[in-house]
N, C-alpha and C positions, 0 to 999 in steps of 0.2 A: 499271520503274525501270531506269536505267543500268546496268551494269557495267562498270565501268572501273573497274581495279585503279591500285595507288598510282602503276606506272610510267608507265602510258596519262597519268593526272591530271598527272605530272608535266612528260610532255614537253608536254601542251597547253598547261600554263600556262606555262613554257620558250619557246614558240615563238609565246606571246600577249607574252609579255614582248620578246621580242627587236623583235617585232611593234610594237611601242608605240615602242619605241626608233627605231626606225629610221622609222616615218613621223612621229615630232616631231625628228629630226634631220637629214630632207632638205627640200629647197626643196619644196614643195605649192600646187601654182599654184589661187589661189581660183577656183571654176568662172564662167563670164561668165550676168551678168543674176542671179546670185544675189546677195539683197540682203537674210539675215538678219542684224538686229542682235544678237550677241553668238552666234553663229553657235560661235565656235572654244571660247565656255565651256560651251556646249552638249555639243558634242563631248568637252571637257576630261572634263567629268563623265559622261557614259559611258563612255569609254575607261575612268576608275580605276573605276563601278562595276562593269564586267566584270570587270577584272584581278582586285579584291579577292574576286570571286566566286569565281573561277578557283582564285589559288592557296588559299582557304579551304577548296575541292575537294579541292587538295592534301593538306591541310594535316588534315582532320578526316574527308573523305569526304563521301558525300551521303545519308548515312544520319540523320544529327540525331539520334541517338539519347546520345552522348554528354555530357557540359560541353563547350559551344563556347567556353568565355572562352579558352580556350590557342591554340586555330588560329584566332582573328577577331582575337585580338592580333596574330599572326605575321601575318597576311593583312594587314589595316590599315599597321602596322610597316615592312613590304617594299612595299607599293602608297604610302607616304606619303614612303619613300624615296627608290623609284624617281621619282615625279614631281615633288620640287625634284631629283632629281639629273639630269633631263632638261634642267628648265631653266634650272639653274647650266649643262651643257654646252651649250645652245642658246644662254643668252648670254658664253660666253666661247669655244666654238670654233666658231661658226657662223656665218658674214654671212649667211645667210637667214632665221636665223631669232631669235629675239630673247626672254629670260627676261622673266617677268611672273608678277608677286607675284596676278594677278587668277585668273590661271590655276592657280595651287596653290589657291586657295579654292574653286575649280570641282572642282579634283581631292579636295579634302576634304568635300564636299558630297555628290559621285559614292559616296566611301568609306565617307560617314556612312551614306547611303542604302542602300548595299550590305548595312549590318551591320544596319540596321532588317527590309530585306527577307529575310536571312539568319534573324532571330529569331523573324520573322512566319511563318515556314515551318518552322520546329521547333517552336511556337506551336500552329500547324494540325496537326501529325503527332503530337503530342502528344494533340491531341483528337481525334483522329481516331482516335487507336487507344486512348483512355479507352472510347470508345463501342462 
């Protein structure tokens, strides 16, 4: 198992966050001959399922031994934040880049999923250590 203390957990998810910001608020030149259909909501919902991973990390540890309800709220809460607050800034201080209501759906998908996979693994480590 990992070890990483609260600060480690902190600055990763810090530095995932700043991460996320900054590649949906510069221009991102589509790559040539790539021709996937919904391509960027694909990515939309990875991106928030990592984040919400990340700082849930933060937030609770990776222990699952706890009640998760208090750090998957905070996690969720801050990852649902941050991505209309990306693209409120993408559509009001960006010419490259442009807000879409499609893309927060992607992001809340990415979060819902996170917090499923999050419960399926406290789920497993529960029975895992009943036996």
């Amino acid at each position: 198992m990992l070890n990483l203390n609260k600060q480690k957990l902190f600055l990763i998810a810090l530095t995932y966050t700043i991460f996320v910001y900054v590649i949906c608020l510069v221009k991102v030149e589509k790559p040539k001959g790539v021709s996937v259909p919904n391509l960027d909501k694909l990515v939309h919902f990875g991106i928030y399922f990592i984040f919400t991973i990340v700082w849930f990390a933060y937030f609770e540890g990776l222990k699952f031994v706890t009640p998760m309800l208090k750090g998957v709220l905070k996690a969720v809460l801050l990852a649902f934040v941050a991505g209309v607050s990306i693209e409120f800034l993408q559509q009001e201080f960006t010419k490259a880049r442009s807000g879409d209501v499609k893309d927060v759906y992607a992001n809340c998908l990415g979060i819902l999923l996170a917090v499923v996979f999050l419960y399926r693994i406290k789920k497993y480590k529960e029975l895992k250590t009943v036996k």
